[in-house]
C-alpha positions in Angstrom: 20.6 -20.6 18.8 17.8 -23.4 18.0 14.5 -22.5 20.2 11.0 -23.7 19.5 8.8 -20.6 18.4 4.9 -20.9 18.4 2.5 -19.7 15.9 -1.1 -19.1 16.0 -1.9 -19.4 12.1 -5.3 -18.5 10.6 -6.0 -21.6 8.9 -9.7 -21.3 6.5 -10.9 -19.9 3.1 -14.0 -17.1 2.8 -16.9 -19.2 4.3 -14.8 -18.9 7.9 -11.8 -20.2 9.8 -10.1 -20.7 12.6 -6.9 -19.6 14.5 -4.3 -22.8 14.6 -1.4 -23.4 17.1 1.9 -24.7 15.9 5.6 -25.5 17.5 8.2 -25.1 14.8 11.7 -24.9 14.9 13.3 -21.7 14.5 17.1 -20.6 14.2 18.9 -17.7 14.8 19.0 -15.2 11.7 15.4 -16.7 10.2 12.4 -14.1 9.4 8.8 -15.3 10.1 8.4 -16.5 6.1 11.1 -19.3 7.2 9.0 -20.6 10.1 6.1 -21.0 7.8 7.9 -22.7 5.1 9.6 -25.2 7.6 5.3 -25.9 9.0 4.6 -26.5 5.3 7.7 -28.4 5.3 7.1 -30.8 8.2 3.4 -30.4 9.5 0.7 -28.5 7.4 1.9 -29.2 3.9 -1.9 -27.8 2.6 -0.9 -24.0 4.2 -1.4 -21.7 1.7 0.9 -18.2 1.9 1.7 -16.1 -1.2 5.6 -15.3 -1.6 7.7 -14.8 -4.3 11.2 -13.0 -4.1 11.9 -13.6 -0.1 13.5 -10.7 -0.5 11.2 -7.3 0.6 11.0 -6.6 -3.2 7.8 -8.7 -4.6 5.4 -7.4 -2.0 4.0 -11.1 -2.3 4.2 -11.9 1.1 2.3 -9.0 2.6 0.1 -10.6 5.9 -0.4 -9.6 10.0 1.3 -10.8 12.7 0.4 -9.8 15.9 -2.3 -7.6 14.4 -0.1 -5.6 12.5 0.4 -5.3 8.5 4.2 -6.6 7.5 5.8 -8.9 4.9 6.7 -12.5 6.5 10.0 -12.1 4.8 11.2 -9.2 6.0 9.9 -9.5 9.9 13.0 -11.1 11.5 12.2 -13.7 14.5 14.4 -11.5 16.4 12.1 -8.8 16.9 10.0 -11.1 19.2 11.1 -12.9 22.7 11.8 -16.5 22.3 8.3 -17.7 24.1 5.9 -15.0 22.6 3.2 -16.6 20.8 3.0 -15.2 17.0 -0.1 -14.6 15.8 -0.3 -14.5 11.7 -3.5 -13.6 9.9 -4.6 -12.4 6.4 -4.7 -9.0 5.1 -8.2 -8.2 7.0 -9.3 -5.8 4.3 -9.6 -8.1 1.7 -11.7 -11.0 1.2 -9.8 -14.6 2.2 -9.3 -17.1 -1.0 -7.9 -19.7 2.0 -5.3 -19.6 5.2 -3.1 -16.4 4.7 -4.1 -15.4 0.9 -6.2 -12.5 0.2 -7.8 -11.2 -2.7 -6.1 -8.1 -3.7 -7.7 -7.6 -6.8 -9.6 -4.6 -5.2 -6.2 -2.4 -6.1 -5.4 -3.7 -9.4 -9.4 -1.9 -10.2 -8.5 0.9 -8.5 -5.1 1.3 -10.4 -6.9 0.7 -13.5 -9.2 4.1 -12.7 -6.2 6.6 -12.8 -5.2 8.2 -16.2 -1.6 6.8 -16.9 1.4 8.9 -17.7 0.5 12.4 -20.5 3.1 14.2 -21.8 2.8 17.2 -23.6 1.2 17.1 -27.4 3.8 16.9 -30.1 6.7 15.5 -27.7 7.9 12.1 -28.9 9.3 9.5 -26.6 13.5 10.4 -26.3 12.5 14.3 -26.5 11.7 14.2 -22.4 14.2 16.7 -20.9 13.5 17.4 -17.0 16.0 18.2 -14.0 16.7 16.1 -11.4 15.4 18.4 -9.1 12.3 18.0 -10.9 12.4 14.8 -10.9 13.1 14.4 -7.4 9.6 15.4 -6.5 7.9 12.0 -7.1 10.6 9.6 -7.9 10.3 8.9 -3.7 7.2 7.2 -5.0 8.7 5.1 -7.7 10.1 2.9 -4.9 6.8 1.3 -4.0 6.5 -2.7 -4.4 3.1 -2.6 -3.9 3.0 -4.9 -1.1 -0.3 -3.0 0.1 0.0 -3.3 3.5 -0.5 0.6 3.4 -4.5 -0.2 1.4 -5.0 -2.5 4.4 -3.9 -0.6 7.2 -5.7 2.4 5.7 -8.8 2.8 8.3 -11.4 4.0 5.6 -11.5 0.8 3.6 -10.2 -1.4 6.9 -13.4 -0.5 9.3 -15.5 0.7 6.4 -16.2 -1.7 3.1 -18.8 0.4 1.9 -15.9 3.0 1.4 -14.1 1.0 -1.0 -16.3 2.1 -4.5 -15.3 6.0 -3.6 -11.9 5.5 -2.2 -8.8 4.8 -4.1 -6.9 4.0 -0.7 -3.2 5.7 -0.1 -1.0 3.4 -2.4 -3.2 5.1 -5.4 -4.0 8.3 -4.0 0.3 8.3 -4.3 0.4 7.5 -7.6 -2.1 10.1 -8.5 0.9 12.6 -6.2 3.7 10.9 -8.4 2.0 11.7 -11.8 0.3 15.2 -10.7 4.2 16.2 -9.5 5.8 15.1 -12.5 7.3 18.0 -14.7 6.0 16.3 -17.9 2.7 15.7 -17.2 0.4 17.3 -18.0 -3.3 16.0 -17.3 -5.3 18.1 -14.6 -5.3 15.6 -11.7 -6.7 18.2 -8.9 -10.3 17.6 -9.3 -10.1 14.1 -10.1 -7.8 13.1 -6.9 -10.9 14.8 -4.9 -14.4 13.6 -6.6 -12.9 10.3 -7.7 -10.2 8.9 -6.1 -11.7 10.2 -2.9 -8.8 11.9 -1.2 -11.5 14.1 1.3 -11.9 10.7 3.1 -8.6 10.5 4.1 -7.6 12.5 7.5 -4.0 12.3 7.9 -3.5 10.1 10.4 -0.1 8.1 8.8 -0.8 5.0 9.4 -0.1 4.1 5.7 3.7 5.6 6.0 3.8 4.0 9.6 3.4 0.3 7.6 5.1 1.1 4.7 8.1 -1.5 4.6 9.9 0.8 1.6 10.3 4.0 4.3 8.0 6.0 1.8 6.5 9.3 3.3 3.0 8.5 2.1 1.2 11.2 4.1 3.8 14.0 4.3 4.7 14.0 0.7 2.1 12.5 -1.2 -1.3 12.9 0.6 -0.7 16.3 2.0 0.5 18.0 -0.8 -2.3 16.5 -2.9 -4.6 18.0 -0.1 -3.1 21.3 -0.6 -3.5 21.5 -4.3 -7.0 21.0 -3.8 -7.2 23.5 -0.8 -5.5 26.5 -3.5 -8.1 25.5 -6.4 -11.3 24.6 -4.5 -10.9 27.9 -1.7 -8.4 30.0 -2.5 -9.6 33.7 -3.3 -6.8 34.7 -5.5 -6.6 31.6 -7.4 -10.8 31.8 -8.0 -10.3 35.2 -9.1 -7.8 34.2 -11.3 -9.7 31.1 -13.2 -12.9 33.7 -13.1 -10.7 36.4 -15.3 -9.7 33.4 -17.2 -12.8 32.1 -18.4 -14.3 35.9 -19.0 -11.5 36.8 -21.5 -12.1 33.3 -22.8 
């Protein structure tokens, strides 16, 4: 089936912008990504949209459409009526270069602040032995694209920029999960995810996991647990009693 779909585009750059409407062509089958290539195609050749691998596994393409975070090549047209009006904006957490591209280059700081990968002193590279069970722990994690449609959803930075210094935003606060769950690391990453990374600022509500085009449980096995981990060392008695004999025999 051939149908004419219409899109409200965001059409601008930082200094401001404007909400555009277009009639495009659509088929049966097509995602949103294909609507916007045929506008650049045939009416707006100047659009700009970032893309790459039109395939859900770049993360290039990350934008909102009808308010909500998604990747335009992995929302299929199907999902709306034929004569509902799309509306597709930019990432609204991040500042606007122009039309629907964003600059991300918020999380590439933030992923630059978290101590990589530390295995144990004296344990070369081909001497890692774990179990899968182990490894089951945080290889979940692994399968993030880092589209981060979770960063922008995530209401602390999204309502709040003065958050953004303190707050590594739930795409990082994960990776600090993956490398703290790991059975060969071996860096102390309890009081960093806390005072740092600002993990305290986050209160559960999942709308990371809720976006999260991958299926990753961000909040139940990631944040959570991380929260826990701080819970035990910050205000548990036994475990205070325990570091308090430590350091006296010390």
């Amino acid at each position: 089936m051939t149908y004419t779909a219409s899109l409200r585009v965001w059409r601008g750059d930082g200094d401001g912008g404007e909400l555009t409407r277009y009639d495009v062509e659509a088929h049966d089958g097509e995602v949103v990504l294909d609507l916007l290539h045929r506008l650049q195609a045939t009416q707006t050749p100047d659009l700009a949209v970032r893309w790459n691998c039109k395939a859900g596994k770049c993360g290039s393409c990350s934008a909102e459409i009808n308010g909500r975070p998604r990747l335009l090549c992995m929302t299929r047209m199907s999902v709306f009526s034929p004569g509902e009006v799309l509306t597709i904006t930019p990432l609204r957490t991040f500042p606007v270069i122009r039309d629907l591209v964003t600059d991300v280059s918020f999380n590439y700081a933030k992923a630059r602040e978290i101590p990589s990968f530390t295995p144990p002193d004296g344990l070369a590279p081909g001497e890692y032995r774990m179990t899968q069970a182990d490894v089951g722990r945080s290889q979940e994690f692994r399968r993030c694209i880092e589209c981060f449609l979770c960063q922008d959803t995530c209401h602390v930075v999204r309502d709040h920029e003065e958050n953004k210094p303190a707050f590594a935003g739930p795409r990082f606060l994960m990776r600090v999960a993956e490398l703290e769950m790991h059975p060969l690391d071996v860096a102390d990453r309890v009081a960093a995810v806390q005072d740092e990374h600002g993990l305290g600022r986050c209160n559960i509500t999942r709308c990371c996991t809720d976006v999260c085009p991958e299926g990753i449980k961000i909040t139940d096995n990631a944040l959570i647990p991380m929260k826990e981990r701080v819970a035990d060392r910050r205000y548990d008695p036994l475990v205070w009693l325990g570091r308090t004999i430590s350091r006296r025999r010390g």
